[in-house]
C-alpha positions, 0 to 999 in steps of 0.5 A: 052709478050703473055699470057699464056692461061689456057684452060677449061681442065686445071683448075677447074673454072666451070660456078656452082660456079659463082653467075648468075646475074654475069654470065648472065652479062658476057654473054651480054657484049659478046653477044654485042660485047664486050671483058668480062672477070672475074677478081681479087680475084674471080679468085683467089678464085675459082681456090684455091677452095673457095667461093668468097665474090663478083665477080669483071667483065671488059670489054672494054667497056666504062662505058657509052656503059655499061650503055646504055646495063643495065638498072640497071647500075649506073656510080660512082668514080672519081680516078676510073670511073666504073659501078655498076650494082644493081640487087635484091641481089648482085650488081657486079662492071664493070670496063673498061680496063685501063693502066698505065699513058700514055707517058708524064703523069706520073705526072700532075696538077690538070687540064690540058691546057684546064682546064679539070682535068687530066686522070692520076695524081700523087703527089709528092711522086707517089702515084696515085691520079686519074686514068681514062686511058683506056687501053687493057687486057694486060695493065689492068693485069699489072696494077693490084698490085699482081699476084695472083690478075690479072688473068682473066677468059674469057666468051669467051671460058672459059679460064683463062689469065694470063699474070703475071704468077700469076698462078705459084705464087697462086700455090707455095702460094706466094704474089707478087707485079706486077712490082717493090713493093717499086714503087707499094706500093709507088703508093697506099700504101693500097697494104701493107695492102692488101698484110698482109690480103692476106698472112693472110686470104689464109696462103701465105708468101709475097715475100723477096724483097716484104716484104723487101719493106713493112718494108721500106715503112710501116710508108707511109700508114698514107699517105691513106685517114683515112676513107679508111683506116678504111673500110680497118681494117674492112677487116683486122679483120673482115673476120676470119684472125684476129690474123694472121692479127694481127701478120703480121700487128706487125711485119711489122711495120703497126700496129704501123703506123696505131693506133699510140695509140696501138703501144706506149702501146705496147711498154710500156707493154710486156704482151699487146700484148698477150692479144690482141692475144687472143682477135683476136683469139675471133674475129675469133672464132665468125666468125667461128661460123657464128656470125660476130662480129660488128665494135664496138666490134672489136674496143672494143677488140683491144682497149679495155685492155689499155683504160679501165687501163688508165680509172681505173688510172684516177678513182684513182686518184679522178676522177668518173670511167665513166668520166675518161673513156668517156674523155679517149676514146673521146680523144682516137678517136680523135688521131686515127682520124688523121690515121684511122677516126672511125665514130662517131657512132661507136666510141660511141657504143665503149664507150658504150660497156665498160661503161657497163662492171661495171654494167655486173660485179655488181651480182646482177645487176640494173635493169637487164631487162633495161641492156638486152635491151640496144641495145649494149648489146649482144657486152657488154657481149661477151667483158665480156665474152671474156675479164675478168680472170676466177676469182670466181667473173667473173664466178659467174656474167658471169652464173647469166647473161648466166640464165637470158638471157636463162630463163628471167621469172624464180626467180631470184637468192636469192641475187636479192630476195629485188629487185625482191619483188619490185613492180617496179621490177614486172612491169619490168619483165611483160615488158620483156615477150614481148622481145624474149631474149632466141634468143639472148642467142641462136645467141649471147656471150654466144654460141659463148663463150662456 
């Protein structure tokens, strides 16, 4: 099979929109004898016209030839052996071209005759536990899991290689899998994921016999590692395609596999779901405005609704409102853990976000000065903000908030007058002027809100 060679007159890659550390990477591994090109989504991007986040490089060189040319090369990896090359503001990832499992070793032990572990392992089921087979561009394009994602781009003369037609797929906007889909996804079930994030983000429809495959094989993803798979929500939720994420990752059966909590309070309220809709449509709405929204807060808004209502049950039951909710949200992380493993730090500054909420509700709040400086402050009022019905009660806290945080050394309003005569309170306002709060009112919720 040959690939269909795309000459630098048929394609609108121009050496402008790649970052130099890359370029000039690309041009010593050539200028030292070796096959460069770019690969994956770079590719990808550039041809549909947008910037990519990062540009992925390979080579056939061995990782430790590629070392030995860069000085700022670092081996890492054990499934997969590549280099990082770190420079000042970017570090670039250079692969060696690999193939698939060679004759014979489709299947191994975890060490082979000579008690070396193998190239290539799979376990029982085919997913891909290790995989260091050094293989030719050809074999390294097939390899990869969706057309569109395994063109190249060559430093050589500026062409573009494509061996899986991945051309004829980005232009129709269709998401392919190399080779069978039900194999590929069994191999590394992530491609499910990656597949709903590509469809989502660049607005493709995922093949029939792909997406046929997906549905089959959705409750498979619990078999990822749990913390991939937490940097992999990131990705789905965090780069401007939430809710289309959302709304693949539900009609998939993904949503449910991954965050078994969240997929039996769907099904238990036919309203959550709308909700959680538009609280993505939040999270895109941040990120369009350029204020990227953090873990935390994604976590908040997409668990947020149903673990607060469990909270309020509890409270009337007897039990004090943040005890209910600390308990509720401990155990919360502690099922989701066995999916998605959310780092203790984040899953705390979650739980910060809504022990907040009653003291951001009460007008005129404690101590609001303290409440500005706490460090998930800004997350707590765009959850707030984002979160709470038009009542008159919410507008009237969201305004006394938006004032303070604008102006934190005028009079406060008349119902805070008490406090605002404390001498305690004076000292605390003298304290505050040294705090710039108008920038977080200028980079924050509120902006963002409006």
């Amino acid at each position: 099979m040959q690939p269909r060679i795309i000459s630098r007159e048929e394609h609108g890659i121009s050496r402008r929109q790649i970052s130099p550390n890359a370029l000039n990477t690309l041009y010593r591994l050539h200028e030292g004898g070796f096959v460069a090109y770019l690969v994956g989504g770079c590719v990808r991007d550039l041809l549909l016209g947008r910037t990519p986040k990062d540009f992925d490089i390979v080579t056939d060189a061995a990782p430790g030839q590629i070392k030995r040319l860069f000085r700022n090369a670092r081996i890492i990896g054990r499934r997969f052996r590549l280099v990082h090359l770190h420079f000042q503001d970017e570090i670039l990832e250079v692969s060696t071209f690999r193939a698939s499992a060679p004759a014979g070793e489709e299947e191994g032990e975890e060490e082979d005759g000579d008690g070396k572990p193998p190239l290539h392992l799979k376990d029982a089921t085919g997913m891909v536990l290790r995989d260091n087979v050094f293989g030719t561009p050809k074999e390294d394009a097939l390899r990869r899991d969706f057309t569109i994602n395994a063109l190249a781009w060559n430093i050589a003369d500026f062409s573009v290689i494509d061996y899986t037609n991945g051309m004829m797929d980005l232009n129709q906007r269709i998401i392919r899998p190399i080779g069978d889909p039900e194999v590929r996804f069994t191999e590394d079930p992530v491609r499910m994921i990656r597949a709903v994030r590509f469809a989502a983000s660049h607005d493709f429809e995922i093949e029939t016999e792909a997406w046929e495959a997906l549905l089959r094989l959705a409750p498979t993803i619990v078999r990822a590692a749990p913390a991939r798979l937490y940097e992999e929500a990131l990705k789905l939720f965090l780069l401007g395609s939430a809710r289309a994420v959302f709304d693949g990752l539900e009609k998939t059966g993904l949503l449910a596999a991954l965050f078994p909590p969240l997929g039996r309070w769907l099904a238990a309220d036919g309203d959550l779901s709308a909700a959680l809709r538009e609280n993505m449509e939040n999270i895109d709405r941040l990120r369009l405005k350029g204020l990227p929204p953090s873990p935390p807060l994604l976590l908040a808004m997409l668990f947020g609704p149903p673990l607060e209502a469990e909270a309020v049950a509890r409270h009337r039951e007897g039990i004090p409102y943040l005890q209910a909710l600390d308990e509720i949200c401990l155990a919360f992380l502690e099922e989701l853990a066995k999916t998605v493993t959310v780092p203790g730090r984040i899953g705390g500054q979650m739980r910060r976000i809504f022990s907040l909420q009653p003291s951001l509700h009460r007008i005129p709040p404690r101590r609001p000065a303290a409440l500005a400086a706490r460090p998930e402050f800004s997350d707590a009022m765009t959850y707030l903000i984002f979160t709470t019905k038009t009542t008159e009660e919410n507008r009237k806290s969201r305004e006394w908030w938006k004032a303070f945080i604008n102006n934190p050394d005028a009079p406060l309003p008349e119902a805070a007058n008490a406090t605002a005569a404390s001498p305690v309170r004076s000292k605390r306002r003298k304290k505050r002027k040294r705090r710039t709060r108008t920038g977080s009112a200028e980079n924050g919720p509120f902006e963002a809100a409006q």
